[in-house]
Structures are given as structure tokens and as C-alpha cells.
C-alpha positions as CSV (number, residue, x, y, z in Angstrom):
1,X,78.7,101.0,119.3
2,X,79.3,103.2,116.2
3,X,79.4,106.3,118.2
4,X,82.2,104.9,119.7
5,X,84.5,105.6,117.0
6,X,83.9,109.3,117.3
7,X,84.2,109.2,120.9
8,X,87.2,108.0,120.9
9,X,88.6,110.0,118.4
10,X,87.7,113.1,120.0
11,X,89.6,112.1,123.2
12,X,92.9,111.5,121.4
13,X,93.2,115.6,121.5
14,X,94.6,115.2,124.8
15,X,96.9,113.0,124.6
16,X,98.2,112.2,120.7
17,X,100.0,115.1,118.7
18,X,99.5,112.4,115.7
19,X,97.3,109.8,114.7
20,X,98.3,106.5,113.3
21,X,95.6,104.7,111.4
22,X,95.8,101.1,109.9
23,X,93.4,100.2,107.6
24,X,91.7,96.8,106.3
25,X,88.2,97.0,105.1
26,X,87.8,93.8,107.6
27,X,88.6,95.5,110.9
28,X,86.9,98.5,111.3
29,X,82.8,98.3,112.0
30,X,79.9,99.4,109.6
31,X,79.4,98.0,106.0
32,X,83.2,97.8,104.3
33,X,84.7,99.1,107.8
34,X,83.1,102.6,106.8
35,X,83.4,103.4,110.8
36,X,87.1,104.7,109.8
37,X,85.5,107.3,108.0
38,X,83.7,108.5,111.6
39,X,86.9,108.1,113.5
40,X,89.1,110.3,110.9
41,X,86.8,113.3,110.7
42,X,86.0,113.2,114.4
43,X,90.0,113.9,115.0
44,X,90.9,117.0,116.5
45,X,94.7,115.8,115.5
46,X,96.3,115.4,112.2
47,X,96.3,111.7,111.7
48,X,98.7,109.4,108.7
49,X,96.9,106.1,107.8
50,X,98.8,102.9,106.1
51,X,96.7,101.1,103.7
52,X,97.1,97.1,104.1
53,X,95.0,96.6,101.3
54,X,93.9,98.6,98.1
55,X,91.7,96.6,95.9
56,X,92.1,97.1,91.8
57,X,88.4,96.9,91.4
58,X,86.9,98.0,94.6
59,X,82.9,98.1,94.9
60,X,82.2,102.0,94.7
61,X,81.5,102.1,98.0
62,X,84.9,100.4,98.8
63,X,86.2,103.4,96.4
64,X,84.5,106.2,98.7
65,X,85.5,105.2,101.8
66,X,89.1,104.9,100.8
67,X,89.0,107.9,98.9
68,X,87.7,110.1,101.6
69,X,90.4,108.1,104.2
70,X,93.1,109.5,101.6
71,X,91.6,113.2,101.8
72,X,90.8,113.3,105.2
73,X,94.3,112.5,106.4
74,X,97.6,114.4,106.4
75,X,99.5,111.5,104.8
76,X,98.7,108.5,103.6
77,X,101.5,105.4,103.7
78,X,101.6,102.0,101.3
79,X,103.9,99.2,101.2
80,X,104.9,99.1,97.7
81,X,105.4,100.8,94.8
82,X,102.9,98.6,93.1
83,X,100.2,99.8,95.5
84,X,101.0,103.8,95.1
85,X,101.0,103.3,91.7
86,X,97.3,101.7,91.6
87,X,96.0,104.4,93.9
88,X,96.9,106.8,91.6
89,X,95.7,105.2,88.1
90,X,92.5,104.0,89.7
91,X,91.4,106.2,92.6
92,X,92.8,109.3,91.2
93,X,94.7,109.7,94.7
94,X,97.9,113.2,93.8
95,X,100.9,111.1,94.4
96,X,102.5,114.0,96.1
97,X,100.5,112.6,99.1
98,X,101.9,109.3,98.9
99,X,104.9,107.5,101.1
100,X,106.1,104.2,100.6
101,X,107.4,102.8,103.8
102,X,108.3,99.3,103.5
103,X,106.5,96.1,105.6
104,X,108.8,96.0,108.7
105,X,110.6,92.4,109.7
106,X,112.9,91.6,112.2
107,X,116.3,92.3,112.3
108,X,117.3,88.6,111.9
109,X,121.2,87.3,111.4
110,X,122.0,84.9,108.2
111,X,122.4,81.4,109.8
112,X,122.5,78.6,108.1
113,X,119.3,76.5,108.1
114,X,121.2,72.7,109.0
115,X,121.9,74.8,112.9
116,X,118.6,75.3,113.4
117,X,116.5,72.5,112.6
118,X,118.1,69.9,115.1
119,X,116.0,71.9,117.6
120,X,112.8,71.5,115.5
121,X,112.9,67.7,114.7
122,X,114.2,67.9,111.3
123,X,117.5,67.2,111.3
124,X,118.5,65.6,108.0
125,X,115.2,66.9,105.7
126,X,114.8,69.7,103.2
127,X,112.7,72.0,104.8
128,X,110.0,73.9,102.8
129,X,108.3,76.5,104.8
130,X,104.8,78.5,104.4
131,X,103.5,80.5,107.5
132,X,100.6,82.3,108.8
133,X,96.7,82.4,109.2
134,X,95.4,79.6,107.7
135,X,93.1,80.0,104.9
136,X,91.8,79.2,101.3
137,X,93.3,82.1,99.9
138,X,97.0,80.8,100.6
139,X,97.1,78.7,97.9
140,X,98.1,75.3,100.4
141,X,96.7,73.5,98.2
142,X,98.6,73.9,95.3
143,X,102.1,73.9,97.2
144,X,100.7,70.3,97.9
145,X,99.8,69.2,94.9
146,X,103.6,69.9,93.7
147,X,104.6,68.0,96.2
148,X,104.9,64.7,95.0
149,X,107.2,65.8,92.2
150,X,109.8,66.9,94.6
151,X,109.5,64.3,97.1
152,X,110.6,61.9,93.9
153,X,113.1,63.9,93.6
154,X,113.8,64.7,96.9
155,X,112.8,62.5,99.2
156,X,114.1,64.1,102.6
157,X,111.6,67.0,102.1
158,X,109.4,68.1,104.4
159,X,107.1,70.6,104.0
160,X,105.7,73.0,107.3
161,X,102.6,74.8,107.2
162,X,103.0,76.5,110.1
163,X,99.5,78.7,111.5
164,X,96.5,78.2,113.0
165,X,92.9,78.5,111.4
166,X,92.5,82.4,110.6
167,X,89.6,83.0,113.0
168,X,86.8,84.1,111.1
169,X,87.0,80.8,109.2
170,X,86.7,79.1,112.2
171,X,83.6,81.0,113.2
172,X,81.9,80.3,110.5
173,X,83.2,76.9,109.2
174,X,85.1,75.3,112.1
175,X,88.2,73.3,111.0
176,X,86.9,72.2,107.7
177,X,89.3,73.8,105.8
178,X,92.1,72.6,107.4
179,X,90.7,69.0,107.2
180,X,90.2,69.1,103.6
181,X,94.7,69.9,103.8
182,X,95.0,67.1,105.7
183,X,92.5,64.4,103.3
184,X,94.9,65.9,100.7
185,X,98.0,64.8,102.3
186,X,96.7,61.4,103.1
187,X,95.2,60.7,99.2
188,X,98.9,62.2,98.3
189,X,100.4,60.1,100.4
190,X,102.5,62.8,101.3
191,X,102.2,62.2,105.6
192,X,105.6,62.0,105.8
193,X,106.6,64.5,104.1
194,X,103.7,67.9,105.5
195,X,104.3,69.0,108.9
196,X,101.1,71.1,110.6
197,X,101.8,73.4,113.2
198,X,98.5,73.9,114.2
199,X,98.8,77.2,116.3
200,X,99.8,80.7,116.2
201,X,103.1,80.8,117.2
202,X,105.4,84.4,118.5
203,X,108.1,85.8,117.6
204,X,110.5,84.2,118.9
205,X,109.3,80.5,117.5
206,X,108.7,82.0,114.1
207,X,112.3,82.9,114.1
208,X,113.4,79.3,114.8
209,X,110.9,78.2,111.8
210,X,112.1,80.6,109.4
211,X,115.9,80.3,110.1
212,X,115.1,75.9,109.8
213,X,113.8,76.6,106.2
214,X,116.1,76.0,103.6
215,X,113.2,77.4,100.7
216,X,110.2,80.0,101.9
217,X,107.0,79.0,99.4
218,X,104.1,82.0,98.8
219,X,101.6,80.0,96.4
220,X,98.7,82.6,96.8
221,X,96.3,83.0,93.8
222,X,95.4,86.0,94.2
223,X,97.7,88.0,92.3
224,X,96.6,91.4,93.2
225,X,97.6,91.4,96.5
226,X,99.4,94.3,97.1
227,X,101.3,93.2,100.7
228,X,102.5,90.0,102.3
229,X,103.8,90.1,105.8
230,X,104.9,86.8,105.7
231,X,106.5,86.9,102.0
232,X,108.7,90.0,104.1
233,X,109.6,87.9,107.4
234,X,110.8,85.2,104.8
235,X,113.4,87.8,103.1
236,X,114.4,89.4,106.4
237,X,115.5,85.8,107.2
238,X,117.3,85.2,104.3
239,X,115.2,82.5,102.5
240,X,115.1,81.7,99.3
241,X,111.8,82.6,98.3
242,X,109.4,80.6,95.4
243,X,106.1,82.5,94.7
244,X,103.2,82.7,92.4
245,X,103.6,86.1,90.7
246,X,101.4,88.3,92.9
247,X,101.6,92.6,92.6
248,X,104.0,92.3,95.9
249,X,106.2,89.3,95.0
250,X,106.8,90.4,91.7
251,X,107.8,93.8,93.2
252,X,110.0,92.3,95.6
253,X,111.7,89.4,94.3
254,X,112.9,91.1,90.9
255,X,116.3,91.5,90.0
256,X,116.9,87.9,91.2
257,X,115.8,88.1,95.0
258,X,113.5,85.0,94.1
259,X,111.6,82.7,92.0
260,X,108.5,83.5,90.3
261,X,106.5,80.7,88.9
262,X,103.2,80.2,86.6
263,X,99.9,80.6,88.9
264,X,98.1,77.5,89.5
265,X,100.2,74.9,87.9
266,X,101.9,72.6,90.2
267,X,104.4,71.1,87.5
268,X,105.9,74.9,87.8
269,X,106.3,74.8,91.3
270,X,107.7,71.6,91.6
271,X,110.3,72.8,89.0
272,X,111.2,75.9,90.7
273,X,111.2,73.7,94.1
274,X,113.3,71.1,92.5
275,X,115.8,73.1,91.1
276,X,116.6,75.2,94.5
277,X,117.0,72.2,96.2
278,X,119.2,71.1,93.3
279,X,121.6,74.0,93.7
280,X,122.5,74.6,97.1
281,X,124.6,77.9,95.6
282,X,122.1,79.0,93.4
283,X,119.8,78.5,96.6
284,X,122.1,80.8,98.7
285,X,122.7,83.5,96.2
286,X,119.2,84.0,96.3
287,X,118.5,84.2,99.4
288,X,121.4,86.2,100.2
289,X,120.1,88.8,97.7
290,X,116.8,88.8,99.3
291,X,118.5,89.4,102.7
292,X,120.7,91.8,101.5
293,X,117.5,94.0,99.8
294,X,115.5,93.7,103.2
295,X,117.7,95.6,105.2
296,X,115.7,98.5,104.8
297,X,112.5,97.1,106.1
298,X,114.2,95.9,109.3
299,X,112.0,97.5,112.4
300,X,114.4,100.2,113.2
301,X,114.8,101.5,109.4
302,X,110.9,101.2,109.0
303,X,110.4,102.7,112.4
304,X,112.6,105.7,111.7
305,X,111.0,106.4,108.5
306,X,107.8,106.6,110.4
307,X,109.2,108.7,113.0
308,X,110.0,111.3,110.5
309,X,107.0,111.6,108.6
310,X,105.1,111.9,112.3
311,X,107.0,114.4,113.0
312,X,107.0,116.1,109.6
313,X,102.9,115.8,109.6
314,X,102.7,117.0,113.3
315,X,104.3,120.2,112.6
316,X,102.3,121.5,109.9
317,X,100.0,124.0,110.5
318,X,97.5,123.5,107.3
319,X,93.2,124.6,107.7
320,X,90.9,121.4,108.1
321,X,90.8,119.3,104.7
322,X,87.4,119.2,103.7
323,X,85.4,115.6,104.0
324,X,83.1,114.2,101.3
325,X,79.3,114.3,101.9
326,X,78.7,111.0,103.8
327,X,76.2,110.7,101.4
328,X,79.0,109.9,98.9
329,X,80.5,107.4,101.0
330,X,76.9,105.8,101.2
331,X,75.9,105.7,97.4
């Protein structure tokens, strides 16, 4: 019920001394997840929200919500330079009221990928890795289409998709997306050569996938996307990492912590794919520089950071910020 959101945030008083708030326009309710706009002003706490997504060319009622979401809270937390920089230039957000606190990964040991994948069934293969919900906007079907380039070249790899069906697909389309992955495989001829493992998996399996890859592959066409959990669990791990040259990979893999290739053109993934697999030093250098630069996202760095500015946010004593007309927010 949408008076629930103000309900509920009037009964944090009692118990929070800060409010955290994640923020997707996907999961909260009303038209663009406008609820959170209810919630926020409802608090009788002071309340930091972490934006997951900020679009570069928002609808302007995608602009008002996220706008008033900034002014309404005491803090406001992105995962990259790329994105603080964008709410700045194109929502006029003061970037005095911006922190960058990094995606958080595990705290993962380097191990070497040959120890791990025994345990998997891959003992003896070249193990390419892509994880998470699956979906069109992952860019499968690309990696796929590069595939039979490497498999010439390489013909011990094996390439895991590892995810199930993001859910709202599956509500509305079933598992028609994942069949048209698998009709691709077979007219590639590629069955030997793409693992699907068809189900969300925890942490502790994730590990065991990530640590089995010898090259982590982010193929998404979208390149303003401004966050990638997975693109961060594959750096914590150590992986060498080959992406399309999205706002977050190109932020993160600079200076040599990855490959960067051409979007939509399978010939340059196979070439970046091809020549990792070439090199195993070239291979490990890279992912040892990717490894080296995530230590600062590890849970306990991240968590700390977050710790502070809780505690920095809960102490100030400041007079109510003053909301935009929810007229604005319904223009």
C-alpha cells in the first residue's frame, strides 16, 4: 500500500539514529519508484541514500525524483567517480554533498585458477567466466558470437554463464531469453565449449566460480552504466577482466587493471580473449593489478567508510532540508 512507505518511515524514529537508503528506480513502488520520495520526507531521522543507478538522460520525472532524493537526505553516496561527476553536470547536484564509497566484494585470497577448477569439472579447459542475473542487457550474446574465434584458437575453452533468469523476465517472458542463448550455442556449434549454470548460486559457490576462471568477460552494451557488482567481485578475485568500455569499466580497469575492447564487435573480443589466453604473464599481471586496486572495496574497507559517514551524519544537528512541491516530482 503506498501509505506504507510513510508508515514505516515514521516508525524508524524509535529505533534508527540513521537511515540507510538504496535506490533503483525498479524497486521502490509508484511510477519510477517515486514511493522513496514518501519514505524520505516521512523520516523523523537523518537518512544517507546510495544511488545504484543515475541515468545520463533521465525522463524529467526520473530527474525530480532523484533530485528531491539528493536534497532530502543528509548524504548522498555513488560508486564511482564517473557517476558523481554526472550528477553534478546533469542534475546540478553541489558536489560537496557527494561521497564515493566503492562497490564492496569479498575479501578473497589470489589462488591460482588450475586449484580450483578440478572441483568444478574443468580440469584441463580455459575457463571464461560471466556471472549474474540473466538478461538481454548483458551482452551474452556477443561474448558468444566471439566465441568461435577463440575456440580455433583455443580449443580447451569453456565458457560459463553462470545465473539464473533475472525474475522480472521470467514473469513476463518465461525462459525465452535464455532459449534463444542456448539455439545460439547449438547453430555455433559451440555445446562443448558454453557451460549454463542455470541458478542463483551464494556466496560461497560464486567464490569457487570466480577463483576457476582464468579471464572474467563484462560484454554489456550499455555503456552508461555507472556500477557493476559483478565487474567488482571479478577484480576482488583477481581476474583478468575483458569488457566493453562501459562508464564503470572504463573507470576501473584504467591504468592497466584490464582490457577494454570495441562495443559490439565480436572480432575485438575474440582478440582481447585470444591474446590473454596467449600470455599467461600478461594474463597475471593484469589480474594481479586488478586485485591489488580492489583492496579498498573489500567489505571491511567499504563497511568502515560507511561507518564513518553514519556517524558523521548522525551527529549533526542541522533544521529540516526543505522538500520540493510533490507537484514537481509529478510534472
Amino acid at each position: 500500500m503506498p501509505s506504507d512507505y510513510g508508515r514505516t518511515a515514521r516508525s524508524l524514529g524509535a529505533c534508527a539514529d540513521v537511515v540507510s537508503i538504496q535506490h533503483e528506480y525498479g524497486i521502490w513502488g509508484g511510477d519510477d519508484g517515486e514511493a522513496v520520495v514518501d519514505f524520505v520526507r516521512s523520516l523523523d531521522v537523518p537518512a544517507a541514500v546510495t544511488l545504484h543507478t543515475v541515468l545520463r538522460e533521465p525522463t524529467p520525472h526520473q530527474r525530480a525524483i532523484l533530485v528531491e532524493l539528493v536534497k532530502a537526505t543528509r548524504a548522498t553516496v555513488v560508486m564511482s567517480r564517473s557517476a558523481a561527476t554526472l550528477l553534478t553536470s546533469a542534475y546540478g547536484v553541489d558536489p560537496t554533498r557527494l561521497d564515493i564509497i566503492p562497490h564492496g566484494v569479498p575479501d578473497l585470497p589470489m589462488v591460482r585458477s588450475d586449484t580450483i577448477k578440478p572441483g568444478l569439472g574443468l580440469t584441463g579447459r580455459d575457463v571464461i567466466l560471466s556471472f549474474g542475473l540473466l538478461g538481454p542487457g548483458k551482452g551474452y550474446e556477443l561474448a558468444l558470437d566471439s566465441l568461435p574465434e577463440v575456440v580455433a584458437r583455443h580449443p580447451a575453452v569453456c565458457y560459463v554463464i553462470v545465473g539464473a533468469t533475472h525474475p522480472d523476465l521470467v514473469r513476463s517472458d518465461g525462459e525465452a531469453y535464455r532459449a534463444s542463448l542456448v539455439a545460439q550455442v547449438a547453430r555455433l556449434r559451440l555445446a562443448e565449449h558454453v557451460r549454463f549454470v542455470d541458478r542463483f548460486v551464494g556466496r560461497v559457490e560464486l567464490t569457487r566460480w570466480l577463483e576457476s576462471a582464468d579471464i572474467f568477460v563484462t560484454p554489456y552494451p550499455n555503456l552508461e552504466q555507472i556500477v557493476s557488482g559483478t565487474l567488482s567481485y571479478a577484480m576482488g578475485a583477481g581476474r583478468a577482466v575483458v569488457s566493453t568500455p562501459y562508464a564503470y569499466a572504463s573507470e576501473l580497469l584504467a591504468d592497466g587493471r584490464g582490457v577494454l575492447v570495441t562495443p559490439g564487435s565480436p572480432e575485438a573480443l575474440a582478440a582481447a580473449l585470444n591474446r590473454l589466453l596467449d600470455d599467461d604473464e600478461l594474463r597475471a599481471a593484469i589480474g594481479r593489478r586488478a586485485y591489488e586496486h580492489s583492496r579498498n572495496m573489500v567489505w571491511p574497507a567499504v563497511g568502515r567508510q560507511y561507518r564513518r559517514l553514519f556517524g558523521l551524519i548522525g551527529a549533526e544537528v542541522r533544521l529540516p532540508l526543505a522538500p520540493v512541491p510533490m507537484s514537481s516530482i509529478n510534472a
